[in-house]
C-alpha positions as CSV (number, residue, x, y, z in Angstrom):
1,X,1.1,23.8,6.6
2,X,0.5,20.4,6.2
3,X,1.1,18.5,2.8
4,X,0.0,15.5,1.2
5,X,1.2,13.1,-1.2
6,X,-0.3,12.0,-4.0
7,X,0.5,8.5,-5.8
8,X,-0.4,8.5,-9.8
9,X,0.3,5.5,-11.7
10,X,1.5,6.0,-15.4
11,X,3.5,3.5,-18.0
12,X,7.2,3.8,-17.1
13,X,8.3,3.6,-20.6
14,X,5.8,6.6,-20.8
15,X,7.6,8.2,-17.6
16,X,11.4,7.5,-18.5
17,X,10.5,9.1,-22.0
18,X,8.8,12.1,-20.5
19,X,11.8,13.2,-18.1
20,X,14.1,12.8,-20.4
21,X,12.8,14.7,-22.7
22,X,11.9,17.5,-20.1
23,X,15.3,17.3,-19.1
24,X,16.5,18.5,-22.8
25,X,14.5,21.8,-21.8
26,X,15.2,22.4,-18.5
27,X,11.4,21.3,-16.7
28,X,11.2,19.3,-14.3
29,X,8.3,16.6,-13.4
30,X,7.6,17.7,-9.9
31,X,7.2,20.6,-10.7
32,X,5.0,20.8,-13.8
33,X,2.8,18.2,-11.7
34,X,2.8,20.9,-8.8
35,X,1.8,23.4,-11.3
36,X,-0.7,21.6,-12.9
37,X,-2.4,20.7,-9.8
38,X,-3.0,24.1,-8.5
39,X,-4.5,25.1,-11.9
40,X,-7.3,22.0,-10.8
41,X,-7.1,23.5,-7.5
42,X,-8.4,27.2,-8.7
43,X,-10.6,25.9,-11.5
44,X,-12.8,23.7,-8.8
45,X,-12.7,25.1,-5.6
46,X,-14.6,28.0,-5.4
47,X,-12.8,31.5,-4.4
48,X,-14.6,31.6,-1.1
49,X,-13.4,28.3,0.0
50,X,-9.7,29.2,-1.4
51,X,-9.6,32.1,0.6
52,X,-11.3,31.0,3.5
53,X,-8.5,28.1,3.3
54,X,-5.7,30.7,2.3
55,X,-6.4,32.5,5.4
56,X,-6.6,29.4,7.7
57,X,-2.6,28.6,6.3
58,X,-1.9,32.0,6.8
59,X,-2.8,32.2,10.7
60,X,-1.2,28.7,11.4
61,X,2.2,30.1,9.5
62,X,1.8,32.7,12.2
63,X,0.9,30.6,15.4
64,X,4.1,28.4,14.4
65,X,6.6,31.8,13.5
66,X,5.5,33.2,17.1
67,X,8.2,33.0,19.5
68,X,7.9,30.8,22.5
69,X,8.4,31.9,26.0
70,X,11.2,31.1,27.7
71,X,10.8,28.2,29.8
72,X,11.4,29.5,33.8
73,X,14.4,27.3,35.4
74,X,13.9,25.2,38.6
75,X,15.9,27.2,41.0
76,X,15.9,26.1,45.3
77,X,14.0,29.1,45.5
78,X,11.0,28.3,43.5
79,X,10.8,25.0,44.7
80,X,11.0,25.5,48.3
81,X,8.2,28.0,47.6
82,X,6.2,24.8,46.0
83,X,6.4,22.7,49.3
């Protein structure tokens, strides 16, 4: 799965004030942000598009968890058989 990042610019008197005051309660920015944009993510994209995407993540997971075959080692053998 590939990820993007995003930039946002915000006051950072604004930004200072808001994670220390999340840190008081336990939240952290990153991951209310995260949060939040999912919410944006489900309220605009339309389910068919979601899962069509869900399901196109899903198979890559898979291709990359599949194990790989060994690779077969040169041996005199196989490359006198190659000549």
């Amino acid at each position: 799965m590939k990820n993007t990042t995003l930039n946002v610019t915000f006051n950072t008197d604004k930004i200072d004030a808001l994670t220390f005051h999340m840190g008081k309660k336990d939240a952290n920015l990153q991951t209310e942000l995260t949060e939040t944009i999912q919410k944006l993510y489900e309220k605009y994209v339309p389910q068919a598009t979601r899962e069509y995407i869900d399901d196109k993540v899903a198979r890559d997971v898979l291709v990359k968890e599949r194990p790989r075959k060994p690779a077969v080692p040169e041996t005199a053998d196989n490359q006198a058989a190659g000549s």
